[in-house]
TITOR-102941 format. One line per 5 residues: number of its first residue (from 1); for each residue x, y, z of C-alpha. Coordinates in steps of 0.001 Angstrom, whole numbers, plus 500000, padded with zeros to 6 digits. Layout:
# TITOR-102941
NUM) X,Y,Z; ...
# end
This chain:
# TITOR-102941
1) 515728,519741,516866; 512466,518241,516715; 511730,514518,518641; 509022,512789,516381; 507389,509124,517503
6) 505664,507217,514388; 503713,504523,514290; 502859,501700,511599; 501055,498970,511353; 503507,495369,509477
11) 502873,495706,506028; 505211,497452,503418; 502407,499161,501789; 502014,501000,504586; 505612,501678,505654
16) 507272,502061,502093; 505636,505415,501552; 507033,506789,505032; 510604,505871,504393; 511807,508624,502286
21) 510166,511201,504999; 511694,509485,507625; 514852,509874,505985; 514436,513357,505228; 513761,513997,509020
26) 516404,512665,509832; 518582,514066,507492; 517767,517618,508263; 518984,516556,512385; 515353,515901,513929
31) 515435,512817,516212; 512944,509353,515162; 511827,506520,517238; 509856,504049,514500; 507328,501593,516323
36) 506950,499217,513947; 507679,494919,513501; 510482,492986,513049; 509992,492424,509299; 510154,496237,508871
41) 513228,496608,510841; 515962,496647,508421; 514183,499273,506427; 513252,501825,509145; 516874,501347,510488
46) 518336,502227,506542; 516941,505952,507268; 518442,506502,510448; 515767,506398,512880; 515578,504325,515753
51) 513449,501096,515461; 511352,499999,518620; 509742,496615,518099; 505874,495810,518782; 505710,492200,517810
56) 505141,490953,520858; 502045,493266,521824; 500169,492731,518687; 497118,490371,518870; 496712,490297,515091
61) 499553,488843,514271; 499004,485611,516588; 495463,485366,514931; 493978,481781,513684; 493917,482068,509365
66) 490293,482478,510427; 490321,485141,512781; 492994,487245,510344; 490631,486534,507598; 487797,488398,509457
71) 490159,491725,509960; 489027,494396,507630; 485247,492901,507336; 484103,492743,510884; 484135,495839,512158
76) 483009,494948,515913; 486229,492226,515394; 488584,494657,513835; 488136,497258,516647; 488780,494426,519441
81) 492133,493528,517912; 492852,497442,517657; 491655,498283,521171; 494134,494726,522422; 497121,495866,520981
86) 496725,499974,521959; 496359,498406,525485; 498665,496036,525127; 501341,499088,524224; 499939,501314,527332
91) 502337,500763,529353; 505332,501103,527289; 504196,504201,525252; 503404,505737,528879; 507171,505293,529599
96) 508552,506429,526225; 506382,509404,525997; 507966,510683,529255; 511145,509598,528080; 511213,511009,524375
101) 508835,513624,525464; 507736,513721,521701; 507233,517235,520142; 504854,515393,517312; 503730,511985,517027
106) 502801,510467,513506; 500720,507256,513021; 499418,505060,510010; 496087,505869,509432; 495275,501952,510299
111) 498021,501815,513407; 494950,503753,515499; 497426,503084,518871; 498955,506569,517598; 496377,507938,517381
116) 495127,507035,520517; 498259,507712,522461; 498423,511732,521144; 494731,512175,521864; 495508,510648,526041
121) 498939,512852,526133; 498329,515749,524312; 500520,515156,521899; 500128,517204,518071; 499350,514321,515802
126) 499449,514155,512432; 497883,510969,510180; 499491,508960,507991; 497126,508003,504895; 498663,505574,502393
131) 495001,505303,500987; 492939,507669,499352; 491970,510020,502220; 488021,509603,502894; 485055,511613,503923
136) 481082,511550,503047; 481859,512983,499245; 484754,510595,498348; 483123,507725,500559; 480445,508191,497687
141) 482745,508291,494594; 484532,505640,496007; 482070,502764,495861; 481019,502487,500102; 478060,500546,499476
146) 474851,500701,501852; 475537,497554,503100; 478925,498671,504685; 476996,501242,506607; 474323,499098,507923
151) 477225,496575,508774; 478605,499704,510830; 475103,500601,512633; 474768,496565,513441; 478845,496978,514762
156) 478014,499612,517328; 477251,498133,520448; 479871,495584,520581; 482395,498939,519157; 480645,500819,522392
161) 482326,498211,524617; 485887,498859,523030; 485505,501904,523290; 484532,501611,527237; 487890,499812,527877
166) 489895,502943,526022; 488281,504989,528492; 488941,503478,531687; 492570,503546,530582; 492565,507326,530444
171) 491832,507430,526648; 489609,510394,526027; 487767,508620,522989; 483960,509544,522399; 483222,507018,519306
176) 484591,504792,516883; 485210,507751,514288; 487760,509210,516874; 490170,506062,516043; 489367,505279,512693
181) 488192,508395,510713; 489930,511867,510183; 488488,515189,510253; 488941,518115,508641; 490645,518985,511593
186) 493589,516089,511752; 496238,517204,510154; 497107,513862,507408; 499884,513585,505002; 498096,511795,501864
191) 500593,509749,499637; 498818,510821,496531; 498332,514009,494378; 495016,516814,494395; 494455,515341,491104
196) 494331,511623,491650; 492634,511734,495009; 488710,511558,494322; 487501,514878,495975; 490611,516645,496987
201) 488550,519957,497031; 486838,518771,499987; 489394,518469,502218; 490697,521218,504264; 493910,523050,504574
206) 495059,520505,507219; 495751,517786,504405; 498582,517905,501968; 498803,515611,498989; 502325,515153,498903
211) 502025,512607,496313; 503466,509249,495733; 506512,508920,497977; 508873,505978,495857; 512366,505391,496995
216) 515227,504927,494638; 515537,501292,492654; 517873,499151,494421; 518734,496638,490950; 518131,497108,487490
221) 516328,494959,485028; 517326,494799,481440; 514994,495205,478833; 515387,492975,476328; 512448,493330,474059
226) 510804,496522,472845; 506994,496063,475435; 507699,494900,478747; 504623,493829,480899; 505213,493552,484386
231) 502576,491139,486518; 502363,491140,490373; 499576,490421,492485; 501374,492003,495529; 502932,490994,498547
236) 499538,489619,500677; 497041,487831,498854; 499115,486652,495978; 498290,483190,496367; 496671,482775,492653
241) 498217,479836,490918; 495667,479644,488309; 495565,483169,487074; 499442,483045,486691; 498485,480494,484516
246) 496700,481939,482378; 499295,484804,481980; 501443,482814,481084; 498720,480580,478386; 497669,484433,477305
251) 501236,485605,476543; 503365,482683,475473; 502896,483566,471708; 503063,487637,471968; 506805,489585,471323
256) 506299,491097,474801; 508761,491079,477588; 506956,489640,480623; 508376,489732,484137; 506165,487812,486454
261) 506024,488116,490691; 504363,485345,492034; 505551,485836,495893; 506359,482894,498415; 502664,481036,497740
266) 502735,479479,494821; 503663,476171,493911; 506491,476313,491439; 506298,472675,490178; 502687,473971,488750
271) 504167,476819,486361; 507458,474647,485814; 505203,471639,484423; 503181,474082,482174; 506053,475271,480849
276) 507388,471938,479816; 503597,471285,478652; 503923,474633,476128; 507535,473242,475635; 506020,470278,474221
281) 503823,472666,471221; 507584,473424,470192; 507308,477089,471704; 510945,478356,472123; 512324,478058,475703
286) 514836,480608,477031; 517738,479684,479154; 518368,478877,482944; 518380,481839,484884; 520515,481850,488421
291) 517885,484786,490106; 514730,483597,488702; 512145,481071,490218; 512136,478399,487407; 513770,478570,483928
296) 512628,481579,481180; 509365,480021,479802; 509925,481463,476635; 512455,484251,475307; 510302,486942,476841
301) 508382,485486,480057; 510618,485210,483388; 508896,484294,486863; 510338,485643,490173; 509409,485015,493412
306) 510282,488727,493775; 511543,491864,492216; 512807,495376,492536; 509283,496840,491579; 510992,500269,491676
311) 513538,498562,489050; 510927,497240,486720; 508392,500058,486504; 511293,502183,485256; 511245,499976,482121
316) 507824,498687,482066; 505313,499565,479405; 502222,498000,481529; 501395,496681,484720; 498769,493970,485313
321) 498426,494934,489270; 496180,493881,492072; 495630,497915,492449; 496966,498309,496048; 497783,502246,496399
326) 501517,501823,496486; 501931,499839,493948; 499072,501927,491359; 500977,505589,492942; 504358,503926,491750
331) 503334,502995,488568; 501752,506196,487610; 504629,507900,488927; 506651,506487,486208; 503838,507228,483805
336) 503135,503241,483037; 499370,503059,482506; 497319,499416,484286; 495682,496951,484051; 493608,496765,486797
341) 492362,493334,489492; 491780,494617,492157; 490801,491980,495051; 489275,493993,498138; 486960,496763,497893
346) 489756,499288,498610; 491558,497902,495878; 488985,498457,494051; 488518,502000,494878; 491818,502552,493710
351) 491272,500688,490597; 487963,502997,489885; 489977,506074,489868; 492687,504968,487671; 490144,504290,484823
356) 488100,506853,485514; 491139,508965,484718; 492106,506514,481466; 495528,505255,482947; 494006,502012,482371
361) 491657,499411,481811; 489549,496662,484453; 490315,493251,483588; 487036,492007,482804; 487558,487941,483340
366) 491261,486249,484180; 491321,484152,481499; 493855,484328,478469; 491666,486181,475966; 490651,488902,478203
371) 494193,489329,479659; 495530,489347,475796; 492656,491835,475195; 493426,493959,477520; 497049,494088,477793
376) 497033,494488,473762; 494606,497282,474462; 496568,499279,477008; 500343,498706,475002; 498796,499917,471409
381) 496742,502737,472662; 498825,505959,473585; 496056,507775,475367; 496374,505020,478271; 500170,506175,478401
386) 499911,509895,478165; 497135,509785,480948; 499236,508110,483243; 501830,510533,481991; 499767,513777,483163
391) 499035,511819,486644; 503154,511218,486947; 503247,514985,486612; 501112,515667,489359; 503231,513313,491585
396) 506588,515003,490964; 504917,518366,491651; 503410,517724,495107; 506936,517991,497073; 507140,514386,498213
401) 508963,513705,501465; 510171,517124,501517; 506751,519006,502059; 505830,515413,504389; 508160,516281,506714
406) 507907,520335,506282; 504442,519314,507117; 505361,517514,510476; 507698,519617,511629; 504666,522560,511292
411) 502812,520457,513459; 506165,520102,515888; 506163,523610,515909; 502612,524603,517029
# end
C-alpha cells in the first residue's frame, strides 16, 4: 500500500480532472490525504481520500478584487502570494510529512507548495498539468508573446527575493523555473492526448498524456429538438451580461435547442426583461420551468445558473465555450466540435489548437450575426464534427485515470 499527499490549488478546473485518479487510488487500497479548500471538499471526500483543508493559509484568497485581478499577470506579485501561502503551510506539511511519511507526493502544476515541499523532503514528485504541458517549442506554438518574456526578465529581482525567503526555510530552490516550470525530468501527468497537446514529441518519457479525465454525468438533460447548442462561459469570469444577450437576440428565431449557463453573476431581471421585450415581437414563449433561472425564452432556449456539463455535452451538437482546458478536453471527448472565446491568453492557447485541428471555429465578434454565423457554420458542416470525433478517439485511448495513477504509483515505487 502506497501513502500519496496531493495538492491543488481552489478551482474545479484544476481538481475535476484529478478526481477519477484519486478514486482509482483509492480503489485499488493506496492511502490519500487531499490538501485542497473547503469548496472542493465534498468532491475530494466522494473518492475516498482524506480531505485536509488550506483555507486558512492561503493569501490569495483574502486578496482585494484588485490584488486577485493582478494574479496570473504580475509575475513578481504572483510569486509573493505563492511563496506566502508555501510558508504559510511550512509548518503543518513539516508535521504531516513525518506523520504520513508520504511514499509520493502529487501537486497541481499551479499549487507550487507541492512542489516545493517534495524538493525540501525528498519526496518523488510527480506534476499535475491540467493545461497543455509547456516548454521552449510549444511555448512558441502556443502564442507566448515577447512581451511576456521581457515582463519575466523585468520580474526577476523582486522573484530573487521570494526565492531568498524559500531558502532560509530550508527550501533548496535555485530560480523561479524550479516552482513554476517542469523539466524533462519531472515526471507530469498531462490531462490531454499526444495528439491534441501542441508538441507532444518533445517531451520526454517522464510525461504521459493520459488524456481528458471526465467523471460520469450526475443528471440527464432531455433533448428536445434535433441541434442542441450548449453556451457557458465557465465557472470564473462569467460575468458577461451583454454577450448572453446577444445569444439569446442571435438564436431566438433558429430551431436549435439552446441550454444557456450564466453562473451566479448575472443579473437575471436583465435576460428576464429581454425576454418579455422578444415576447412582445409575438415570438413563442415556452413554459415555467421549476430548475431553470427564469422561464424558457422560447421553445428551445433555457437559462441556468448551472448545469451538469457532463450531462449536456452527451447530447450537445456544439459548444460556444470560453475554451478553459476542462471544459474544451470534455467536449472533444464526446466528439462535440466549438465555438471558441477564449478570455485569457491560456484560453486562448487552448482555443488555437482546437482550430488548428478543425474541431471548431473562433468567434470573430459577440454580436448576433457572428454568433449565428458561426454556430450555423459549425452545426451544418460535418468536418467540424468528425474532427472532434478523431480527437475523442485519442482521449479514450490514452488510459485515463488508470495509467494516472499506474503512473504515480511508478513514481511510489522508485
Amino acid at each position: 500500500m502506497s501513502r500519496i499527499l496531493f495538492f491543488n490549488i481552489p478551482a474545479h478546473g484544476h481538481t475535476n480532472p484529478t478526481l477519477g485518479v484519486v478514486r482509482e487510488l483509492v480503489r485499488r487500497g493506496h492511502q490519500v490525504w487531499y490538501y485542497s479548500y473547503e469548496p472542493m471538499r465534498e468532491k475530494i471526500e466522494d473518492t475516498g481520500a482524506a480531505f485536509i483543508a488550506c483555507d486558512s493559509f492561503d493569501r490569495e484568497r483574502h486578496l482585494s478584487a484588485k490584488d486577485a485581478a493582478r494574479v496570473g499577470k504580475d509575475l513578481a506579485f504572483s510569486v509573493e502570494i505563492l511563496t506566502d501561502t508555501t510558508l504559510a503551510l511550512n509548518e503543518m506539511v513539516r508535521r504531516d510529512v513525518g506523520r504520513f511519511k508520504p511514499d509520493c507526493i502529487v501537486a497541481d502544476s499551479m499549487a507550487v507548495w507541492g512542489k516545493a515541499a517534495a524538493l525540501k523532503y525528498g519526496i518523488p514528485f510527480v506534476s499535475s498539468t491540467t493545461t497543455f504541458a509547456f516548454n521552449q517549442y510549444s511555448s512558441k506554438i502556443m502564442g507566448r508573446r515577447m512581451r511576456e518574456a521581457f515582463a519575466f526578465l523585468l520580474a526577476m529581482p523582486k522573484v530573487g527575493r521570494q526565492i531568498k525567503r524559500l531558502k532560509n526555510h530550508g527550501y533548496p530552490i535555485k530560480n523561479v523555473l524550479d516552482i513554476l516550470q517542469n523539466d524533462n525530468d519531472t515526471h507530469t501527468i498531462v490531462y490531454t492526448s499526444p495528439e491534441f497537446q501542441p508538441c507532444a514529441e518533445t517531451f520526454s518519457d517522464k510525461y504521459a498524456f493520459v488524456g481528458a479525465s471526465v467523471r460520469p454525468a450526475r443528471e440527464e438533460i432531455v433533448k428536445t429538438r434535433d441541434k442542441l447548442l450548449y453556451i457557458s462561459m465557465g465557472t470564473v469570469n462569467n460575468d458577461m451580461l451583454p454577450f448572453y444577450e446577444q445569444c439569446i437576440r442571435a438564436l431566438a428565431g433558429t430551431d436549435y435547442q439552446v441550454v444557456l449557463s450564466v453562473g451566479n453573476a448575472v443579473d437575471v431581471r436583465k435576460l428576464e426583461e429581454l425576454a418579455e421585450c422578444l415576447r412582445a415581437g409575438n415570438l413563442r414563449a415556452g413554459s415555467l420551468r421549476a430548475d431553470s433561472l427564469s422561464e424558457e425564452i422560447y421553445a428551445d432556449i433555457t437559462v441556468y445558473r448551472e448545469v451538469d456539463q457532463i450531462g449536456v455535452l452527451k447530447k450537445a451538437d456544439v459548444f460556444l465555450s470560453h475554451c478553459g482546458m476542462n471544459s474544451v478536453n470534455e467536449s472533444l471527448y464526446f466528439g462535440v466540435p466549438l465555438v471558441l472565446l477564449p478570455q485569457t491568453s491560456e484560453q486562448r492557447g487552448v482555443a488555437r489548437r482546437a482550430a488548428e485541428l478543425g474541431a471548431g471555429i473562433l468567434l470573430e465578434r459577440a454580436e448576433p450575426a457572428a454568433v449565428l454565423k458561426a454556430v450555423r457554420r459549425v452545426m451544418e458542416e460535418k468536418a467540424f464534427r468528425e474532427n472532434a470525433g478523431k480527437i475523442s478517439e485519442g482521449f479514450r485511448t490514452c488510459g485515463g485515470a488508470e495509467r494516472a495513477a499506474d503512473k504515480i504509483l511508478e513514481v511510489c515505487g522508485q
